[in-house]
C-alpha positions in Angstrom: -63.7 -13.8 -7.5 -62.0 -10.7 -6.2 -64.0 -8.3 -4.9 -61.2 -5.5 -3.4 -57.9 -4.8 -3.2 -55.9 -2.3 -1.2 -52.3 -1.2 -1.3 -50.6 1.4 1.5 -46.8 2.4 2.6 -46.1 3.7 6.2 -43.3 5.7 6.7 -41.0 4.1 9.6 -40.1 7.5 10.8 -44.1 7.8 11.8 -43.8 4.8 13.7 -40.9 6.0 15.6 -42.8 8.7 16.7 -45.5 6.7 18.2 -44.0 4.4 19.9 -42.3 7.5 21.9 -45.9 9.1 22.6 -47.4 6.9 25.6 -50.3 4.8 24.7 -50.5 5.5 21.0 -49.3 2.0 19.9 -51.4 0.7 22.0 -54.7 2.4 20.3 -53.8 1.3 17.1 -52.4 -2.3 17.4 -53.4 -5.8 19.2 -51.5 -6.7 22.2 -50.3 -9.6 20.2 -48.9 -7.2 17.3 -47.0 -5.5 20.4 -45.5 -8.4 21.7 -44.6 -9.7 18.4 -42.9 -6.6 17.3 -40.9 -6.0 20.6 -39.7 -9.3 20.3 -37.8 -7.6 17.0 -36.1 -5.4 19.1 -34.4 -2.5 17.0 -36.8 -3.5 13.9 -40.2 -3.1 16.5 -40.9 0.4 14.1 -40.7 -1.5 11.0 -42.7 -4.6 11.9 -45.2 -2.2 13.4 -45.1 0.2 10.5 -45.9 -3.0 8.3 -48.9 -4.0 10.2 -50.1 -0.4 10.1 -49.8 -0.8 6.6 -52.1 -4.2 6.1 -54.4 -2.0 8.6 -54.8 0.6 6.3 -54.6 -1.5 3.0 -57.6 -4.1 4.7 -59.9 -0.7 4.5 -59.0 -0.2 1.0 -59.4 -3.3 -0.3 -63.2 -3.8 1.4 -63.9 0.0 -0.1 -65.3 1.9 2.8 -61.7 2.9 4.0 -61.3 2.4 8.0 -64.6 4.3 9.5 -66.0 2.8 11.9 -63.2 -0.1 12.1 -61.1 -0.1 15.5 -57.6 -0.8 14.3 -57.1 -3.1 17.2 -59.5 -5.4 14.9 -57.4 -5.7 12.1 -54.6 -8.1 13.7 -51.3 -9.3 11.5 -49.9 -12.6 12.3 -47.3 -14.5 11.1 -48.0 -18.6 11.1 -45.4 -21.1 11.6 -43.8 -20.8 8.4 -43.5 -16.9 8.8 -45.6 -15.5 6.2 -47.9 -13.0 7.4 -51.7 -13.3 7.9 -54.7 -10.7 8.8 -57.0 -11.9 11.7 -60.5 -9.9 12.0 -62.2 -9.3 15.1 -65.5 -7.7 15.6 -65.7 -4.4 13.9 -63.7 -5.6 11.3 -64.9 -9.0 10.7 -68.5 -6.9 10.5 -67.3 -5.0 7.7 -65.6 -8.1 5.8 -69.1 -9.8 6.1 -71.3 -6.5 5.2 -69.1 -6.3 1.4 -69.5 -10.3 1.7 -65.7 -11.1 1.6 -64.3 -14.2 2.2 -60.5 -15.2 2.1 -57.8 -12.5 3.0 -54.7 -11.9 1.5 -52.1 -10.3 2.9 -48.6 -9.4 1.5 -45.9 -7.0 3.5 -42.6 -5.7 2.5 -40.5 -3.5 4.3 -37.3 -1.5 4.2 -35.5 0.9 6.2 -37.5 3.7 5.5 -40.8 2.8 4.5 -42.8 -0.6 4.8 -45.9 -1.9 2.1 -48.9 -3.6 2.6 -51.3 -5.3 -0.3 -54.6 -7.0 1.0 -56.4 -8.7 -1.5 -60.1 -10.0 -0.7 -62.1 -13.0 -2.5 -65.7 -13.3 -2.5 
């Protein structure tokens, strides 16, 4: 049963801001999300500004929005095959279990302006 979805869109532009002001990507993203979205070189923004998105979509879909959720917990990965995944990590792994979600569902799409982000969470 489905017990929350979220939907959000990121402006790239935003993105390109951040990654100009020292230590805000940082804040916000996993070391991992980083690494993988340097390794993108000129499309680091976008990959990041899709991650953001699942970050912000993740707090919609559980229904408390992101208080009290470090962003840093809410980790995007892509497995082998390339389709993206959301990892939890303390305060948000706490949050999933306090609205007693299960599975995860992510879904990202991106263009040159703006990038999209559903989560969908099962019981």
């Amino acid at each position: 049963m489905i017990i929350g979805i979220g939907v959000d869109v990121v402006h790239v532009k935003r993105i390109h801001h951040w990654l100009q002001t020292p230590g805000l990507v940082d804040r916000f993203f996993h070391p991992d999300e980083i690494e993988a979205s340097n390794a993108r070189g000129h499309a680091a923004a976008l990959s990041l500004a899709a991650r953001f998105a699942a970050k912000e979509a993740f707090g919609k879909a559980v229904g408390t929005g992101l208080a009290g959720i470090r962003l840093k917990d809410i980790q995007v990965i892509n497995n082998h095959n390339g389709r993206p995944d959301i990892v939890l990590h303390d305060t948000a792994l706490a949050r999933l279990g306090a609205v007693k979600g299960g599975k995860v569902h992510l879904s990202m799409t991106h263009e040159s302006d703006n990038a999209i982000a559903i989560v969908i969470i099962e019981e």
